[in-house]
TORKOL-4160 file (C-alpha; in steps of 0.2 Angstrom, whole numbers, padded with zeros to 4 digits, m for minus):
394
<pt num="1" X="0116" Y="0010" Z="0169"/>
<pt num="2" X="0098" Y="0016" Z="0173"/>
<pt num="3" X="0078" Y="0011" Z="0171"/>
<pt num="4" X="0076" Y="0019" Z="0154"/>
<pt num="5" X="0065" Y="0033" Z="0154"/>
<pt num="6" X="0063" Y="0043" Z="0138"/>
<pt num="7" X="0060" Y="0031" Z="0124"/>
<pt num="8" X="0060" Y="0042" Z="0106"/>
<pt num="9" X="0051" Y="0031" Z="0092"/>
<pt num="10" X="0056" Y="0032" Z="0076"/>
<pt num="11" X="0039" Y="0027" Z="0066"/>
<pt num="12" X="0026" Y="0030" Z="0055"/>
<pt num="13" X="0013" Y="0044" Z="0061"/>
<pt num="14" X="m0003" Y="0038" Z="0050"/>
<pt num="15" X="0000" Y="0018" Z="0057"/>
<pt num="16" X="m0014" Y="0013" Z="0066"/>
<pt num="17" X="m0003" Y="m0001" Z="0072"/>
<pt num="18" X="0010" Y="0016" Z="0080"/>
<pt num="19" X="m0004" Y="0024" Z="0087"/>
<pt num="20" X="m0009" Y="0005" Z="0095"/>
<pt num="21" X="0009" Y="0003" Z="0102"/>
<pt num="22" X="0010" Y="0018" Z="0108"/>
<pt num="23" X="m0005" Y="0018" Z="0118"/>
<pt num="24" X="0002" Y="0002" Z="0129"/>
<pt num="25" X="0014" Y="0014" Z="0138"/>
<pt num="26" X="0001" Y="0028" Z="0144"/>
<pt num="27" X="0006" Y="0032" Z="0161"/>
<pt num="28" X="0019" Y="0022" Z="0163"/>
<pt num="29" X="0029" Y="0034" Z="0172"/>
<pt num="30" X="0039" Y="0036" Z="0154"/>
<pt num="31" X="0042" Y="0054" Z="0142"/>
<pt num="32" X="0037" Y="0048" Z="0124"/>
<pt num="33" X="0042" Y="0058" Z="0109"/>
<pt num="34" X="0041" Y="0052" Z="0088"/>
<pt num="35" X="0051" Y="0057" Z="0075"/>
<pt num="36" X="0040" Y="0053" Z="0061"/>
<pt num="37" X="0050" Y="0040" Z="0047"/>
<pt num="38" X="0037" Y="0050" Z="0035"/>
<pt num="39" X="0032" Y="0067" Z="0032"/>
<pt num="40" X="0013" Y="0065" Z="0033"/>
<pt num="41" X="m0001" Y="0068" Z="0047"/>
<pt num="42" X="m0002" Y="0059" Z="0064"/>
<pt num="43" X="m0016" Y="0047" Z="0066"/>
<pt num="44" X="m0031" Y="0051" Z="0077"/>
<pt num="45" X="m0026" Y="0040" Z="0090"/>
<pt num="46" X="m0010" Y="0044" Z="0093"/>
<pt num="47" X="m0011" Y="0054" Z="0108"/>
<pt num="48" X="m0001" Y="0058" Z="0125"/>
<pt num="49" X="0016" Y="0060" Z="0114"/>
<pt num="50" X="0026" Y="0073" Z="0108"/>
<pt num="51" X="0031" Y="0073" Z="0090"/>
<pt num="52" X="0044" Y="0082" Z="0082"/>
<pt num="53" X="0044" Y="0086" Z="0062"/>
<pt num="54" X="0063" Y="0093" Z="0063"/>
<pt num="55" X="0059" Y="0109" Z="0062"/>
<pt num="56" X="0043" Y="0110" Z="0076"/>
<pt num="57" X="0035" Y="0100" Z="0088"/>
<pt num="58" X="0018" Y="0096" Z="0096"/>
<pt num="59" X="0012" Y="0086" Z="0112"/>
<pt num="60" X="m0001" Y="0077" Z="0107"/>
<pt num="61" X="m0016" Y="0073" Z="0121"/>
<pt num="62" X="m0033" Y="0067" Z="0120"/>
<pt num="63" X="m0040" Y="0084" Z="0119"/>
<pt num="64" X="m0029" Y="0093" Z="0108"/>
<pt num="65" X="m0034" Y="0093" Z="0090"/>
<pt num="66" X="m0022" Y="0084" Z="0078"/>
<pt num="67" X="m0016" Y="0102" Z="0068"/>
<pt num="68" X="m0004" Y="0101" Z="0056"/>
<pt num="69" X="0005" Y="0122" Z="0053"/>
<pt num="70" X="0010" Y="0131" Z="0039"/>
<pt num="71" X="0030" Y="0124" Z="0045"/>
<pt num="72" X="0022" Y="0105" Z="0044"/>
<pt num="73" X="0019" Y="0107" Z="0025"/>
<pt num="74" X="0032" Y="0117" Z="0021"/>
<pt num="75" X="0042" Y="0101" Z="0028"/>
<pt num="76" X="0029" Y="0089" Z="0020"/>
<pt num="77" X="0034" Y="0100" Z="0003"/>
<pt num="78" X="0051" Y="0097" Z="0006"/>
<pt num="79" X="0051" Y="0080" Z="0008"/>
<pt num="80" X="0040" Y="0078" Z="m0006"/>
<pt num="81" X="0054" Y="0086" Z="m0018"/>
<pt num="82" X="0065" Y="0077" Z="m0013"/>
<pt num="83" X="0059" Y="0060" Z="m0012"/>
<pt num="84" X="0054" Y="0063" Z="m0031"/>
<pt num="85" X="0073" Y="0071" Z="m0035"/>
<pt num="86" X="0081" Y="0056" Z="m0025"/>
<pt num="87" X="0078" Y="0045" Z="m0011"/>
<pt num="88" X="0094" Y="0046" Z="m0005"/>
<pt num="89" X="0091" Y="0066" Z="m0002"/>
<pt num="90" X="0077" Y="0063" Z="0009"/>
<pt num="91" X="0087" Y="0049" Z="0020"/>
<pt num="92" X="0100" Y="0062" Z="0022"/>
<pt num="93" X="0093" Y="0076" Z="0027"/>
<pt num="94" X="0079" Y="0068" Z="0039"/>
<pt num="95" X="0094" Y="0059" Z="0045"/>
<pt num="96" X="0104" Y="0072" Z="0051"/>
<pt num="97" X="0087" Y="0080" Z="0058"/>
<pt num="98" X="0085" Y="0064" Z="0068"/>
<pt num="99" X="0104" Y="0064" Z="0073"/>
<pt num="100" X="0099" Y="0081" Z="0081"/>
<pt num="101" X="0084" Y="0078" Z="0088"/>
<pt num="102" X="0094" Y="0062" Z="0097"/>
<pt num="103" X="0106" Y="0075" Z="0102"/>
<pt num="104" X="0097" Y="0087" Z="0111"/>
<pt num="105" X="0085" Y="0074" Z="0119"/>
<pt num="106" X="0097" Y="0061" Z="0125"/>
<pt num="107" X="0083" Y="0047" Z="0123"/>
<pt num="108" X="0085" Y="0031" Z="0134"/>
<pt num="109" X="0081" Y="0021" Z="0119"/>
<pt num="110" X="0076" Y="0022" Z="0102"/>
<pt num="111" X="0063" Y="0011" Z="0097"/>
<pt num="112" X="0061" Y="0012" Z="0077"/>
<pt num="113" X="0046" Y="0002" Z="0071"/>
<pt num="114" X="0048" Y="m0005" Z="0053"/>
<pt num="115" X="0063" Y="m0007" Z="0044"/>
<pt num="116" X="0060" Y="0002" Z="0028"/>
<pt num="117" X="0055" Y="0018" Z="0031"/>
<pt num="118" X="0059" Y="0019" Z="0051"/>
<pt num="119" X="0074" Y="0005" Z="0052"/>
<pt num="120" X="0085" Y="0015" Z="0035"/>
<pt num="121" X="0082" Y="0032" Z="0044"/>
<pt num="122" X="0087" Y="0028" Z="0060"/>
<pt num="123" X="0104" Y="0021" Z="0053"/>
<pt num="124" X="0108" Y="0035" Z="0044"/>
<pt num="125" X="0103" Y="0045" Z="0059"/>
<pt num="126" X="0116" Y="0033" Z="0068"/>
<pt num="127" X="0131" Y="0037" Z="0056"/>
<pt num="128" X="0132" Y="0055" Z="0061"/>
<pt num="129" X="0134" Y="0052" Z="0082"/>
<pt num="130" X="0147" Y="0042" Z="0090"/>
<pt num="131" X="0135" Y="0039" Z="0105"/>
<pt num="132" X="0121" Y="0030" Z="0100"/>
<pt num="133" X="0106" Y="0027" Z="0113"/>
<pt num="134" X="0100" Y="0007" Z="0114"/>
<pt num="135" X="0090" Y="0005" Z="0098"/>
<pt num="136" X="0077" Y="m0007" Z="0098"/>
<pt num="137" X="0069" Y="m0012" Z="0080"/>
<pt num="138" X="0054" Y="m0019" Z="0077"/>
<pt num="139" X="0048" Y="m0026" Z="0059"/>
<pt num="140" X="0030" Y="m0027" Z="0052"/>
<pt num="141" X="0024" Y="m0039" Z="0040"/>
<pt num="142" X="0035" Y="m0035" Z="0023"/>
<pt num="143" X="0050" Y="m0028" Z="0031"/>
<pt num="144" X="0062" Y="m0043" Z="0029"/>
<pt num="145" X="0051" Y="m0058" Z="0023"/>
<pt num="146" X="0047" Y="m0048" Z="0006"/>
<pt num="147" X="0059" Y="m0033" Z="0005"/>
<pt num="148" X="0074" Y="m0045" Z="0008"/>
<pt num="149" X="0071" Y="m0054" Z="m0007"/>
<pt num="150" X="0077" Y="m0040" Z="m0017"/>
<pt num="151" X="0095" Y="m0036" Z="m0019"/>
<pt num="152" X="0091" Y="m0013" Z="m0017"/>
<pt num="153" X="0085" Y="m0019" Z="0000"/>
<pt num="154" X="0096" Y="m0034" Z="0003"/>
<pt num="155" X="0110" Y="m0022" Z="0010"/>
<pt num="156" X="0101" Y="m0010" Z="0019"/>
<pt num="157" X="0093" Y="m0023" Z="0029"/>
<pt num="158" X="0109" Y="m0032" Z="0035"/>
<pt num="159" X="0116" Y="m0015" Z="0041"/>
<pt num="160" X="0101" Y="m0013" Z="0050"/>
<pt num="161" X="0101" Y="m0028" Z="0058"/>
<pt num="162" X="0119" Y="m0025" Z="0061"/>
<pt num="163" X="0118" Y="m0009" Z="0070"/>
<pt num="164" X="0101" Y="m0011" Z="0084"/>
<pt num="165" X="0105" Y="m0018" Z="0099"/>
<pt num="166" X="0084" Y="m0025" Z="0101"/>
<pt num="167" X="0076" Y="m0037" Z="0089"/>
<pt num="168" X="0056" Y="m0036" Z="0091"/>
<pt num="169" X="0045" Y="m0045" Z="0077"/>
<pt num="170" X="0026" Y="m0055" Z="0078"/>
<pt num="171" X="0030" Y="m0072" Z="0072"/>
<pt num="172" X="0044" Y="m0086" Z="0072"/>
<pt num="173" X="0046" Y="m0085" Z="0054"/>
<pt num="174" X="0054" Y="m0068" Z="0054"/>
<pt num="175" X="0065" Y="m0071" Z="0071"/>
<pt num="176" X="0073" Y="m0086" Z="0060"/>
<pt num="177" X="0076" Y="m0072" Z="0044"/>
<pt num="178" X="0081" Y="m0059" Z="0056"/>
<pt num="179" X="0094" Y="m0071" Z="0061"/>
<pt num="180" X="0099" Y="m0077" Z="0042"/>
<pt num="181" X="0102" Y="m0060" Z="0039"/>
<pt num="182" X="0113" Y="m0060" Z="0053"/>
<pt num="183" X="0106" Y="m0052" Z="0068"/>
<pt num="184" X="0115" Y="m0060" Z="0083"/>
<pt num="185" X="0112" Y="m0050" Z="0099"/>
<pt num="186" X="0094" Y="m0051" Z="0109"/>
<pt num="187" X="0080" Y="m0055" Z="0102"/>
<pt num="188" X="0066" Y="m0048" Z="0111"/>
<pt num="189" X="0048" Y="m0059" Z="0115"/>
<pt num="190" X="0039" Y="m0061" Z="0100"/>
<pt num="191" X="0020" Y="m0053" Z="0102"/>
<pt num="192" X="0007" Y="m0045" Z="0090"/>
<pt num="193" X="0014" Y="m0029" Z="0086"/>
<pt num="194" X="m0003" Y="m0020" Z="0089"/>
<pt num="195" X="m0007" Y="m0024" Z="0106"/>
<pt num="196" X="m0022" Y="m0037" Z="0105"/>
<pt num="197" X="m0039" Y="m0035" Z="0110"/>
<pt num="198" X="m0051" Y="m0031" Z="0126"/>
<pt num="199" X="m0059" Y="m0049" Z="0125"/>
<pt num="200" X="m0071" Y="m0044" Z="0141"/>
<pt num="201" X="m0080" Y="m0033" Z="0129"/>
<pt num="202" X="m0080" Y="m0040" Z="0116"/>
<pt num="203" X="m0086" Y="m0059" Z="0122"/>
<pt num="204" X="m0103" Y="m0054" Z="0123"/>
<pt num="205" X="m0102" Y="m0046" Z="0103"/>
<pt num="206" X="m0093" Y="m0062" Z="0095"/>
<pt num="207" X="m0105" Y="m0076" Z="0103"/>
<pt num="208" X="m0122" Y="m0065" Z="0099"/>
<pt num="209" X="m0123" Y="m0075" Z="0084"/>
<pt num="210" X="m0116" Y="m0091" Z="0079"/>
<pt num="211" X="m0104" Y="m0093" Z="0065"/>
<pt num="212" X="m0116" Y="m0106" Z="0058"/>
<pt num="213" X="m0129" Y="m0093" Z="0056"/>
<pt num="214" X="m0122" Y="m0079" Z="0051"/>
<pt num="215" X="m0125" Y="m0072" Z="0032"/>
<pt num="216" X="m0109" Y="m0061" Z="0029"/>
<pt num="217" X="m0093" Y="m0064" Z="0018"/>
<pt num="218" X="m0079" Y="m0051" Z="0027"/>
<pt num="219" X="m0066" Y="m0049" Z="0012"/>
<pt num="220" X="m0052" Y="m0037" Z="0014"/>
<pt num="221" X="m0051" Y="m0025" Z="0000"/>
<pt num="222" X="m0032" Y="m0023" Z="m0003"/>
<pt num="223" X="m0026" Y="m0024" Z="m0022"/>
<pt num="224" X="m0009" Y="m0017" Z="m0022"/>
<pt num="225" X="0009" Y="m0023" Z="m0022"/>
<pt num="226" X="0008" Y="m0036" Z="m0009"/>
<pt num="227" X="m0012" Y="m0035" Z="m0007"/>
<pt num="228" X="m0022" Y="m0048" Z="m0018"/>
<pt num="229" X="m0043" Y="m0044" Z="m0016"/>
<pt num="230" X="m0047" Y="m0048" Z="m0032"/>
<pt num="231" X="m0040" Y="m0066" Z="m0032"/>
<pt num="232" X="m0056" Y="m0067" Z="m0018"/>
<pt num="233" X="m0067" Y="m0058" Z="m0029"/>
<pt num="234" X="m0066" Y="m0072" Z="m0043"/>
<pt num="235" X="m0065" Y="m0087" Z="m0031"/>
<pt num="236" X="m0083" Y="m0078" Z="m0025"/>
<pt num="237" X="m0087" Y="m0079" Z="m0041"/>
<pt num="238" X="m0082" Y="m0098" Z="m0042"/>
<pt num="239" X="m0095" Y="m0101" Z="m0026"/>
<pt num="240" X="m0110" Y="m0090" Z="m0036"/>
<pt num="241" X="m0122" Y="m0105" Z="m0032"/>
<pt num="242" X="m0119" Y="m0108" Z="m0013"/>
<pt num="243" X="m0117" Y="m0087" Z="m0011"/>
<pt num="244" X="m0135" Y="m0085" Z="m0011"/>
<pt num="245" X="m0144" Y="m0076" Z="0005"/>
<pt num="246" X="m0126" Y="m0070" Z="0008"/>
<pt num="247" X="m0119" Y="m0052" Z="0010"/>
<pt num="248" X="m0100" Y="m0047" Z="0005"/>
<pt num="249" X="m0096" Y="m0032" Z="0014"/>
<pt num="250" X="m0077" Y="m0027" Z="0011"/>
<pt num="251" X="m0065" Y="m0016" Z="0022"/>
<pt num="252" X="m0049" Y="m0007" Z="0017"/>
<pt num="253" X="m0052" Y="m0007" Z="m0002"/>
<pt num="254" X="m0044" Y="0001" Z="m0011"/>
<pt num="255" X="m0052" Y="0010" Z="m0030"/>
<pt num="256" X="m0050" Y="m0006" Z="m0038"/>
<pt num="257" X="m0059" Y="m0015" Z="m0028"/>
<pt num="258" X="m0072" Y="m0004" Z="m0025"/>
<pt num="259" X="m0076" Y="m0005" Z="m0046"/>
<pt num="260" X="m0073" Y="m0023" Z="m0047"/>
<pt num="261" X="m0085" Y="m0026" Z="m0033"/>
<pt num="262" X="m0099" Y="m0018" Z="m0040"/>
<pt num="263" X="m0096" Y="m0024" Z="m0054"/>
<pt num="264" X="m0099" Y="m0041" Z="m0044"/>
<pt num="265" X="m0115" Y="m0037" Z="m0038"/>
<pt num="266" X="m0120" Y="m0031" Z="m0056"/>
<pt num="267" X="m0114" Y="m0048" Z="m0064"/>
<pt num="268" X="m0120" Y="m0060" Z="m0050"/>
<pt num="269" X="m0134" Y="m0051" Z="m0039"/>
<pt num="270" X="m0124" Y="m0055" Z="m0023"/>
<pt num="271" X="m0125" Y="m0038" Z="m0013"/>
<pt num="272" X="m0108" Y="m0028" Z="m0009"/>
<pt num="273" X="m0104" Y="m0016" Z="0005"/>
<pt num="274" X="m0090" Y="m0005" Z="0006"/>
<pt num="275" X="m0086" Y="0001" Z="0023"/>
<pt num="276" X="m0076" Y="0019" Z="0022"/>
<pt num="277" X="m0057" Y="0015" Z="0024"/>
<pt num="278" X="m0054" Y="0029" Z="0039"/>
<pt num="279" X="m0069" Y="0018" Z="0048"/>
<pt num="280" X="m0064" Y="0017" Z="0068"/>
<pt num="281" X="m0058" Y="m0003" Z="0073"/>
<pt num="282" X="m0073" Y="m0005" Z="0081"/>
<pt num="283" X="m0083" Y="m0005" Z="0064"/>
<pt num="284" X="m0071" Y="m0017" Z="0056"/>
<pt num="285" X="m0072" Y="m0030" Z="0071"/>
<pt num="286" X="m0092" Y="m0027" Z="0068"/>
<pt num="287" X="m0087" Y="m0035" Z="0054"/>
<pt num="288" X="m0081" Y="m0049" Z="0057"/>
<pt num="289" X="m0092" Y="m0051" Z="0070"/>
<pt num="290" X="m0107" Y="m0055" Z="0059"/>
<pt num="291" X="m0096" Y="m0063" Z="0047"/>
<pt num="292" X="m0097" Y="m0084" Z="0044"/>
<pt num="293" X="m0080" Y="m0083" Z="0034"/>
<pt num="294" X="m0066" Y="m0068" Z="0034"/>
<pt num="295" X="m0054" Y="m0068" Z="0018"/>
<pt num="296" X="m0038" Y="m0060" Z="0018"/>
<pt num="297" X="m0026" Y="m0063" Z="0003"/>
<pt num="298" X="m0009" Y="m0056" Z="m0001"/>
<pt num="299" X="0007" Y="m0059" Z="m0008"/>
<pt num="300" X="0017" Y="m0054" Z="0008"/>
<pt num="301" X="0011" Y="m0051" Z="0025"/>
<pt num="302" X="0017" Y="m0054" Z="0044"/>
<pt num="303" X="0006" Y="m0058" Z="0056"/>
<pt num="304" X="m0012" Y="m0053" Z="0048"/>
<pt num="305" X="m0022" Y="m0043" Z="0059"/>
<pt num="306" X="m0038" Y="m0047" Z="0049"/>
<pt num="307" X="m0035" Y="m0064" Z="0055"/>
<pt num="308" X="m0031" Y="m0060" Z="0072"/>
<pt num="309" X="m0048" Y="m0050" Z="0069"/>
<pt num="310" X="m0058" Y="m0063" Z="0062"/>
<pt num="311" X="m0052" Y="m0076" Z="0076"/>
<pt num="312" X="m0057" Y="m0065" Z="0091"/>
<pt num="313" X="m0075" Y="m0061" Z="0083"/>
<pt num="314" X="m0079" Y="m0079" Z="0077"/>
<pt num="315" X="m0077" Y="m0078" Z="0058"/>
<pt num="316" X="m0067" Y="m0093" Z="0051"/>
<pt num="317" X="m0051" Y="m0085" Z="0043"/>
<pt num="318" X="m0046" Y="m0090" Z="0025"/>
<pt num="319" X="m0030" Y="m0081" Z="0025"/>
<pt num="320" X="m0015" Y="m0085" Z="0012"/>
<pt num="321" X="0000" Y="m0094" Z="0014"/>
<pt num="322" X="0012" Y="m0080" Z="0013"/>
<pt num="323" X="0010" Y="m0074" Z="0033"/>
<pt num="324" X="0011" Y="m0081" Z="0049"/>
<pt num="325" X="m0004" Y="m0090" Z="0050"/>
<pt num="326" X="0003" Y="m0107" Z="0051"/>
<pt num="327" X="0009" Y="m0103" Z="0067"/>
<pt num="328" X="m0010" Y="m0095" Z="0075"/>
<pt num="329" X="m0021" Y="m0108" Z="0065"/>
<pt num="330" X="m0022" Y="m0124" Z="0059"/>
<pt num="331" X="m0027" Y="m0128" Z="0039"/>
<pt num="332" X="m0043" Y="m0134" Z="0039"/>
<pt num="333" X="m0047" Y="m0136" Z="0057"/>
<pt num="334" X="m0047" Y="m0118" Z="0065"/>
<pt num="335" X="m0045" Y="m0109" Z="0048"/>
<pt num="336" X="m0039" Y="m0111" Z="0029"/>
<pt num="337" X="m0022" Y="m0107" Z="0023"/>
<pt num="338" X="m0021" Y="m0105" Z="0004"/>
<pt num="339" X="m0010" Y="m0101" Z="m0007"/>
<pt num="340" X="m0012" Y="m0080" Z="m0013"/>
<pt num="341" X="m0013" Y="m0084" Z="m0034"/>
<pt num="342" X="m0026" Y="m0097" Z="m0033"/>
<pt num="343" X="m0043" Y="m0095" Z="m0035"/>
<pt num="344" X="m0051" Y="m0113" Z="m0038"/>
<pt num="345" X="m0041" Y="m0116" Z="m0018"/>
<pt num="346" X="m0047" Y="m0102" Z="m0013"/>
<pt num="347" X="m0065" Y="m0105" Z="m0019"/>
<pt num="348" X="m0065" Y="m0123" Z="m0014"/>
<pt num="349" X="m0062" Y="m0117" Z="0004"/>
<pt num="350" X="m0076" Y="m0104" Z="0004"/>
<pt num="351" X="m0088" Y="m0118" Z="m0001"/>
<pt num="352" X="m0080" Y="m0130" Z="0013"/>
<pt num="353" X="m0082" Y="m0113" Z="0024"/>
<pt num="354" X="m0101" Y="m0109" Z="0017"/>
<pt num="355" X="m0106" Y="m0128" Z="0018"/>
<pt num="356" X="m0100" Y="m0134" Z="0033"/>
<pt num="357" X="m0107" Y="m0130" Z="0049"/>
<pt num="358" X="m0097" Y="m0141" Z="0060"/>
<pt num="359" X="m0082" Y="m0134" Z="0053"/>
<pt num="360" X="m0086" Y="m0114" Z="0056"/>
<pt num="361" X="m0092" Y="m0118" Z="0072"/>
<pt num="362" X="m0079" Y="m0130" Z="0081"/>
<pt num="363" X="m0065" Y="m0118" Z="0072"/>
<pt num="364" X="m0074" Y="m0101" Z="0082"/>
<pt num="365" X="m0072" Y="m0111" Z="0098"/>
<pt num="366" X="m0055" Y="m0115" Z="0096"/>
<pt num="367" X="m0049" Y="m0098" Z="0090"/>
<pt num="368" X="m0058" Y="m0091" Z="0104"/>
<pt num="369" X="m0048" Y="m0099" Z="0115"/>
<pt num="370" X="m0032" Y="m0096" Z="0105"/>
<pt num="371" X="m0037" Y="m0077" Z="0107"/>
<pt num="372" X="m0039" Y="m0081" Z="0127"/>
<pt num="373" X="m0024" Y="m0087" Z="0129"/>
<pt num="374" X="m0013" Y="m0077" Z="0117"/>
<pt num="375" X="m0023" Y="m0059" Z="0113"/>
<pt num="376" X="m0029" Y="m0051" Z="0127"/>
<pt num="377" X="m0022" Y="m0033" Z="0125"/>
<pt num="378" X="m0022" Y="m0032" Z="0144"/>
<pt num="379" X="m0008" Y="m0047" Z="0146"/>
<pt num="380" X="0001" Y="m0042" Z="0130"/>
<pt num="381" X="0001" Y="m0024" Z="0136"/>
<pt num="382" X="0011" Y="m0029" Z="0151"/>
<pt num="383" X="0023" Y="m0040" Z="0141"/>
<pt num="384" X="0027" Y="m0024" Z="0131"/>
<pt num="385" X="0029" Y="m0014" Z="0147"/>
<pt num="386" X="0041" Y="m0027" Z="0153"/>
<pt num="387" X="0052" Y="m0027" Z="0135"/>
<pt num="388" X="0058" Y="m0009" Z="0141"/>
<pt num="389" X="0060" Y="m0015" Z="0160"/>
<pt num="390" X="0075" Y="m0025" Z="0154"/>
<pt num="391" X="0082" Y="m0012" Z="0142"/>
<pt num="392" X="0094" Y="m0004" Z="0152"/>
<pt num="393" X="0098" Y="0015" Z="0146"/>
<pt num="394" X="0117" Y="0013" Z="0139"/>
């Protein structure tokens, strides 16, 4: 047994949160390649990696334009086809092309992150070899906490957890489901999947303006399966007569949204932004960083990076029940944890948020140091460099 080396990810190419990972082990000595768990476009800044379609490859640097050839979308095509003939097609057939790429590239480890996309392919891939390389599988938000309430996805996520060999997750909560689903072999330090934040730069920007005296309401804009905006939209409406003088700006919205909120603004007079949805992070922490109160509502999520956001700018986080908050924040002292379907809560919190300087104020202080001691990306990228020290190539 050897110091892994080549570590192939198994993920997916548009995440932010990949492309965030990903970045952590840059000249670290180690070759990276991705098998995408979707056929779609990389993101932007996912760079200094090769990634390999199934049928072409390209090393990605920071110079080399993000191209996607006539062979991509005649893969993408495919994949489209048969995703809408069967899903079970499409797991075949990008199985046995991960079961090949595995092949030729005898990776040290595989690293799939998130379970349904990433975490059913690579145990398909797994089915076709007899020599497996050590799989690490890491979950994000959903993957178990919502997916494994459901008996199409009950299954598939015991199999997975039954096969990988590494257990990597954000929060308590899903180390404890992990095991309930029957995971029993090395569960890996739990840390924020998305590498944390350069707090030296970003000290000067958070404390600029106290919490007390800023004017902005941050909301983000999800309305989907799990994500719940609009709930924030009518507890807003609940708070009309302490809203005055204030701003709602609203990232990551979704069409929905984006009507209902100027629809808002027509109804109320309170002033909506949007900011564009492919805005670079430093936007969205711009945010937050002039924001008195940041609201993040939804019916499933893991360890919120809106709040993590919001705690590291100074923006007291209202964020729902239904994530990992509990175990970052505490109700009603360093934040407000509310329940997802509830407007009147939710709106009683905004007031106490909008009202109550003390509050906003003392709760920035402590989730600075919170961030201080638990989010600096320079710490937390040397824990994930020592996760794969310890992973031995098998």
């Amino acid at each position: 047994m050897t110091d892994a080396k080549t570590i192939l990810f198994v993920a997916l190419p548009y995440s932010v949160h990949t492309a965030r990972w990903v970045a952590q082990l840059h000249e670290q000595g180690y070759e990276l390649h991705l098998f995408p768990s979707i056929v779609t476009p990389v993101h932007p800044k996912l760079t200094n990696i090769t990634v390999h379609y199934g049928w072409h490859k390209q090393y990605l640097t920071d110079t080399c334009p993000h191209q996607a050839n006539i062979t991509f979308w005649l893969e993408r095509l495919i994949s489209i086809v048969l995703r809408r003939c069967a899903n079970n097609l499409l797991l075949a057939w990008r199985g046995r092309q991960l079961a090949t790429l595995i092949q030729r590239l005898q990776p040290d480890i595989v690293h799939a992150m998130e379970i349904q996309a990433a975490g059913y392919l690579t145990l398909n891939a797994k089915k076709h070899l007899t020599d497996f390389p050590s799989w690490i599988m890491t979950i994000w938000g959903s993957d178990i906490y919502w997916f494994g309430r459901f008996a199409a996805h009950k299954e598939k996520i015991r199999q997975v957890l039954s096969q990988c060999d590494y257990f990597f997750c954000e929060c308590q909560r899903d180390k404890q489901l992990a095991t309930a689903f029957g995971f029993n072999k090395t569960v890996l330090p739990i840390l924020p999947a998305t590498g944390g934040f350069d707090l030296a730069s970003l000290a000067h920007q958070r404390h600029a303006i106290p919490p007390s005296k800023r004017n902005v309401i941050a909301l983000k804009g999800y309305q989907h399966w799990v994500g719940r905006a609009l709930v924030a939209l009518q507890a807003l409406e609940l708070c009309l007569d302490e809203l005055q003088g204030y701003q709602i700006i609203i990232y990551s919205a979704t069409p929905n949204v984006i009507k209902a909120a100027h629809l808002f603004t027509q109804k109320t007079g309170i002033p909506t932004k949007i900011i564009p949805n492919n805005s670079p992070h430093a936007d969205i922490l711009a945010v937050h960083e002039v924001a008195r109160l940041s609201i993040a509502l939804s019916l499933s999520d893991g360890l919120s990076n809106a709040m993590l956001e919001a705690m590291a700018m100074g923006s007291f986080p209202v964020q729902t029940c239904t994530s990992c908050a509990d175990e970052w924040i505490e109700h009603g002292v360093s934040g407000a944890i509310v329940p997802v379907d509830n407007p009147e809560i939710v709106a009683m919190w905004i007031r106490k948020a909008l009202t109550d300087d003390e509050l906003v104020n003392r709760a920035a202080a402590i989730n600075w140091q919170t961030a201080l001691d638990r989010l600096d990306s320079t710490a937390l990228t040397q824990q994930a460099i020592d996760i794969y020290k310890t992973i031995k190539s098998q």
